[in-house]
C-alpha positions in Angstrom: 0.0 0.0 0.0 1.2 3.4 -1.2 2.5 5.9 1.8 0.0 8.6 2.5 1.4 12.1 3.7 0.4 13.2 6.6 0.9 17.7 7.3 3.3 18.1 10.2 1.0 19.5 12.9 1.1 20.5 16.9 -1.3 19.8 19.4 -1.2 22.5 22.6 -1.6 20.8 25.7 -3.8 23.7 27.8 -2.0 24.3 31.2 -5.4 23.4 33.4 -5.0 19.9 32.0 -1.4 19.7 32.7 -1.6 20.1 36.4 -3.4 16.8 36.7 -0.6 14.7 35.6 1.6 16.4 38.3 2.1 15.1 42.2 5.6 17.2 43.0 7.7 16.4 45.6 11.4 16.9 46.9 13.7 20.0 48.1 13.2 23.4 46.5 15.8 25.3 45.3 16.2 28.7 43.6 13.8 29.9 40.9 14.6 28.8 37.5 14.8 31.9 34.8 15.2 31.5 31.2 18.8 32.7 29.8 18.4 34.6 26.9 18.5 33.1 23.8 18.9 35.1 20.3 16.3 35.3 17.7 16.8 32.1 15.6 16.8 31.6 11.7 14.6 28.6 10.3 17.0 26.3 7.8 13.9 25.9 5.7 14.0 22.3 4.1 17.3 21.7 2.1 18.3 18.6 0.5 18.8 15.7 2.6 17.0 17.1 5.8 13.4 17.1 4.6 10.5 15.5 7.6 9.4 12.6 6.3 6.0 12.2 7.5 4.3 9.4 5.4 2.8 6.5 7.6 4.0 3.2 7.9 2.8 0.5 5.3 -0.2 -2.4 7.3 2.4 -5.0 6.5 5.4 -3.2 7.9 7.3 -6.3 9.8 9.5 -5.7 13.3 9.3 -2.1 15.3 8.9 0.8 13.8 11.2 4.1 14.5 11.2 7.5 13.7 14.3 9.4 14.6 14.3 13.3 15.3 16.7 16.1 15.7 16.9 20.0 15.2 19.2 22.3 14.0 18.8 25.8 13.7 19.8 28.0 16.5 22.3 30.7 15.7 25.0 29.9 17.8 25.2 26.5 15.3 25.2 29.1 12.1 29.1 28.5 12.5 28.9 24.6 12.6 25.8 24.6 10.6 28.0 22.9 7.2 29.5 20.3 9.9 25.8 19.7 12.1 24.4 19.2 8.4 26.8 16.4 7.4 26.2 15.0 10.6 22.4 14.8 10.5 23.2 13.8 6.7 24.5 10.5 8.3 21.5 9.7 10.7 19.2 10.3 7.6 21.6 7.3 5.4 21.3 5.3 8.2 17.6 5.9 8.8 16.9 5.0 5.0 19.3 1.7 5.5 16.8 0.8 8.4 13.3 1.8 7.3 13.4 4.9 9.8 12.2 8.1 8.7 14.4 11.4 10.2 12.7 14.4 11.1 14.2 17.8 11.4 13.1 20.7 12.9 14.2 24.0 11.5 13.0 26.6 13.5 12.4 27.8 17.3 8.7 26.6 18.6 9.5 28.8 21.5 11.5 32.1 20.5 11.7 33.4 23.5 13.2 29.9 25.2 15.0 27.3 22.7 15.8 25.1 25.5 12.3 23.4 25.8 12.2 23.1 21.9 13.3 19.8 22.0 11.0 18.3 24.4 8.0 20.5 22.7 9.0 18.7 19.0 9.4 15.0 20.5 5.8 15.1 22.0 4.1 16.7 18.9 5.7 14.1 16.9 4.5 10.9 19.2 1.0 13.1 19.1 0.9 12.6 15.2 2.0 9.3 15.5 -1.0 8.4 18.4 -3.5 10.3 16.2 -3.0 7.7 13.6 -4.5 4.0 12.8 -2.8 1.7 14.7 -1.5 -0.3 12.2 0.8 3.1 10.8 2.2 4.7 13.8 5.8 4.3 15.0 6.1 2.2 17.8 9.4 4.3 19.0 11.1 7.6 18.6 14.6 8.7 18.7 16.4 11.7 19.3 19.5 12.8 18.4 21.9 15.8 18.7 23.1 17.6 15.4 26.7 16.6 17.1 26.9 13.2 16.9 27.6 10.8 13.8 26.7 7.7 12.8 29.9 5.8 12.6 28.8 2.5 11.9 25.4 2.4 9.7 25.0 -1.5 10.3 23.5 -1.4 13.9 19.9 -0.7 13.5 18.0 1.2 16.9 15.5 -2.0 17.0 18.3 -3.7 18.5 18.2 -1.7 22.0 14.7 -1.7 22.5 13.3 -4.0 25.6 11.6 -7.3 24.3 7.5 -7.5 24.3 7.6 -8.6 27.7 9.4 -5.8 29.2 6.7 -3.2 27.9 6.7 -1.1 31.1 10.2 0.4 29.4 8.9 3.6 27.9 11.9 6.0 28.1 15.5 4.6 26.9 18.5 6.7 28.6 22.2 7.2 29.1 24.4 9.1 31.6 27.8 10.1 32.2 29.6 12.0 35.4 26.5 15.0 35.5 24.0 12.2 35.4 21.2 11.6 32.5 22.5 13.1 29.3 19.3 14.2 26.8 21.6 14.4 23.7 20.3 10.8 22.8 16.9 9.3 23.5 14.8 6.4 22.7 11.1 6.8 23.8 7.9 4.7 23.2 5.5 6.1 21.5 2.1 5.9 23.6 0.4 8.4 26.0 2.7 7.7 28.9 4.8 9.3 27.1 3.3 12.0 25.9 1.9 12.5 29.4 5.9 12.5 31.0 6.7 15.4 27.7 3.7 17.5 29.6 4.8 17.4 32.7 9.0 18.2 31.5 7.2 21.3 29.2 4.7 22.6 32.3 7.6 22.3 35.1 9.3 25.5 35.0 5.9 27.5 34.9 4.1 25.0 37.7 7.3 24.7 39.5 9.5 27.5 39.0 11.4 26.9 42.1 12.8 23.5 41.0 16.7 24.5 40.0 17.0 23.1 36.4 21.0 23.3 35.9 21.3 21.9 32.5 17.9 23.3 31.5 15.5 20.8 29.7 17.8 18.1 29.6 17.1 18.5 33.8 13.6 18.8 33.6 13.4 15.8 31.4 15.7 13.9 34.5 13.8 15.0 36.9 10.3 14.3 35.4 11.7 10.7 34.8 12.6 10.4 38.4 9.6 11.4 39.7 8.0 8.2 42.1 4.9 7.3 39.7 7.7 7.5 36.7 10.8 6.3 37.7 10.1 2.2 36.8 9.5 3.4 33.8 12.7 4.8 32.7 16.1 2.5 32.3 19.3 3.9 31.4 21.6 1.4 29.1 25.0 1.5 28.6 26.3 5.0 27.4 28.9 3.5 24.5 26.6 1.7 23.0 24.4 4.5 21.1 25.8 7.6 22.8 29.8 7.2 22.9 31.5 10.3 23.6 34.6 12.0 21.4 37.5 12.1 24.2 40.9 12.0 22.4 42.3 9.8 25.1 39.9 7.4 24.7 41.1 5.6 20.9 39.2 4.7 17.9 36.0 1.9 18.9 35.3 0.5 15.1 31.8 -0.9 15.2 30.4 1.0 17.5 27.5 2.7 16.0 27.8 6.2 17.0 30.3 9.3 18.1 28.7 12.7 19.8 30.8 15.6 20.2 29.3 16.9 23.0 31.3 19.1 24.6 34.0 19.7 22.3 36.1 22.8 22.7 34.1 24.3 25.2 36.4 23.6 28.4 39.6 23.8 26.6 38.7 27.3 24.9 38.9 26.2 21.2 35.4 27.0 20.9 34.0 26.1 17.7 37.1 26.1 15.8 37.9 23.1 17.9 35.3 21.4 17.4 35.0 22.0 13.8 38.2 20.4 13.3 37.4 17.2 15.1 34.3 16.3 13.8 35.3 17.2 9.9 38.3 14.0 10.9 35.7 11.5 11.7 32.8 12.8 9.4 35.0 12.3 6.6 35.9 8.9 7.7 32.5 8.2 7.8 31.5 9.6 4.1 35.0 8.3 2.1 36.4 5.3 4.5 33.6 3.8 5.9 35.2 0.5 5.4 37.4 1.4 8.3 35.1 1.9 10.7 31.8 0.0 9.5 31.5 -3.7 11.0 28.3 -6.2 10.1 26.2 -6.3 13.2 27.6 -9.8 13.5 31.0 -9.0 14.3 30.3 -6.4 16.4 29.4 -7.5 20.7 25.8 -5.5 20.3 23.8 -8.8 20.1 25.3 -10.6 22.8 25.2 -7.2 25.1 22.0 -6.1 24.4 20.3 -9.9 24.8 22.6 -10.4 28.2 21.0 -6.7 29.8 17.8 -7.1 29.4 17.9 -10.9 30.7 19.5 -9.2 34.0 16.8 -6.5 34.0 14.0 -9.0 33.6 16.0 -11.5 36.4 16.4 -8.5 38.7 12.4 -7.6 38.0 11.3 -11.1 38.9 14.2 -11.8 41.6 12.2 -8.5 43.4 9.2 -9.8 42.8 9.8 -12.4 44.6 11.1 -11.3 47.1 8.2 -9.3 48.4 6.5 -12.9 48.7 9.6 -14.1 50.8 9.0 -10.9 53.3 5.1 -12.3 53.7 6.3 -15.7 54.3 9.0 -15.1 56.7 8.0 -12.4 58.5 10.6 -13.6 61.8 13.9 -14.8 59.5 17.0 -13.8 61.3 18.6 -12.2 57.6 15.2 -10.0 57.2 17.3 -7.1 57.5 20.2 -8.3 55.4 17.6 -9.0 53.0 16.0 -5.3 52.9 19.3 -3.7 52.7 19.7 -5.8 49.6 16.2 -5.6 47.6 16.3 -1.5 48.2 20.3 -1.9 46.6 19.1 -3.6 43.8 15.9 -2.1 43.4 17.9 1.8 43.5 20.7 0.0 40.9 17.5 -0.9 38.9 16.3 2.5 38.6 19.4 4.5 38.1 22.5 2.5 37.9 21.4 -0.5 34.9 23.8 0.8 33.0 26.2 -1.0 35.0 26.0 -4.3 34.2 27.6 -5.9 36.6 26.2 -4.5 39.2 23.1 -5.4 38.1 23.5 -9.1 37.8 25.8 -9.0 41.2 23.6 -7.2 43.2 20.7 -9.5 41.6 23.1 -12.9 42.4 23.6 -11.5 45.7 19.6 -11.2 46.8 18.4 -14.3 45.2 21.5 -16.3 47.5 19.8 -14.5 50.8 16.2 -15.7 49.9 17.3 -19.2 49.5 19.1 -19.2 52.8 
């Protein structure tokens, strides 16, 4: 069946309807205020980075993804050549998978870029959801204009949680300032699209929550909410979301490089920056061959098979262990075991990442029950 095009459209979410999806808690700190941002310039569509917004075909097989970025605020304009090569990649890779790239190319909120992001994320999934069934995107991720795709052969279906894990709805990574919001993989369903509400009506409903790294913290702390948090995993960081460091040596195979970061604490600015990302972008357009590995040969199938059997054996290994609290109610390692389930329950939540953690601290609950 021939694609049908859908207009890209948004949906406001009135602010009296927002409030009902909010139960806040936790320390206040300063008020937030808005930086100021300067006026930015739409790209317009150019070749390469036009939104794709045709539906899925009824006999599409496997999950379906969309991927999104941006890339038009004008401190980019002098990286815009480099951000467009590297969204140039996502899209090649996105047509080697069957996943359509969106690109927005201009402010939603002029006065405030740096809730644009979660603003563009929930009107796509709100396209998607206003759809048949049997044409939406199950999944869709975002990318920064900074990273590149390195290794095209490692499709996004690959990290998503099996069928029987479907409480998953938000896919994360972190590094040493916690949960980074450069990449994210998100289900597409009204969970999520209720979570985007509450990251887009926080600084207005709760001004006084101190949002650091502006909507990359609201989005953190809207995940970590109580009535969210089981909800949201974080996965390992190299596997879609490996930092450039120059100590760190070429990783062939892995899928992806973001340049977060680049030349802003040494002072090269984006001179610096420039300069790296042309290297590795033009490894990635004229010597692909020495980076590109088949999936195969590559440890993403073993890794990503091996964490979510240790999520799902930590899930069930708590599970059970709220039975072995009603049936032993007087065992002289009760306490042992409670320091054990809330270890593994807290590396569940925020520390999955780390693997072995996860199956240690799992190993080391399920020997306590059985003594």
């Amino acid at each position: 069946m021939a694609a049908r095009r859908r207009p890209l459209f948004f949906i406001a979410v009135p602010a009296l309807v927002l409030i009902y999806f909010f139960s806040f808690t936790g320390k206040r700190s300063a008020p937030f205020t808005y930086p100021p941002t300067p006026p930015s310039e739409s790209l317009g569509t150019h070749a390469g980075l036009e939104n794709c917004t045709d539906d899925f075909d009824e006999s599409y097989e496997g999950p379906r993804v969309r991927q999104a970025t941006m890339l038009y605020e004008g401190d980019k304009d002098k990286l815009r050549g480099i951000y467009e090569r590297c969204v140039e990649t996502h899209r090649k890779h996105g047509d080697r998978w069957g996943v359509p790239t969106h690109v927005l190319g201009h402010a939603l909120y002029e006065d405030n870029s740096y809730f644009n992001k979660p603003a563009y994320l929930q009107s796509l999934i709100m396209v998607e959801l206003a759809k048949p069934a049997v044409k939406r995107a199950d999944w869709l991720v975002w990318f920064d204009g900074d990273s590149v795709i390195m290794n095209p052969e490692i499709p996004w279906a690959i990290f998503l949680p099996p069928s029987d894990l479907h409480d998953y709805h938000i896919l994360g990574t972190q590094d040493n300032n916690g949960f980074n919001a450069g990449m994210l993989i998100l289900r597409v369903d009204q969970w999520t699209v209720r979570a985007l509400s509450q990251v887009l009506a926080l600084p207005v409903l709760q001004p006084s929550v101190g949002l650091p790294f502006y909507d990359q913290s609201a989005l953190d702390w809207v995940f970590q909410l109580p009535a969210n948090q089981e909800h949201f995993i974080f996965q390992p960081r190299h596997w879609w979301n490996r930092y450039f460091f120059t100590g760190d040596g070429d990783q062939p195979g892995e899928m992806l490089l973001h340049f977060a970061g680049i030349g802003a604490q040494s002072g090269g600015g984006s001179q610096e920056k420039s300069g790296v990302m042309r290297k590795y972008l033009e490894r990635a357009e004229t010597e692909p061959q020495s980076w590109t590995k088949d999936i195969s040969k590559t440890p993403y199938e073993k890794e990503t098979k091996a964490f979510w059997d240790d999520v799902r054996n930590a899930k069930e290994t708590l599970q059970k262990t709220g039975k072995w609290f009603r049936d032993h109610p007087a065992n002289r390692n009760i306490r042992e075991v409670q320091e054990a389930e809330k270890v593994l329950r807290e590396t569940l939540l925020r520390e999955a990442d780390k693997v072995d953690w996860l199956s240690g601290n799992t190993t080391q609950l399920q020997k306590l029950l059985r003594d």
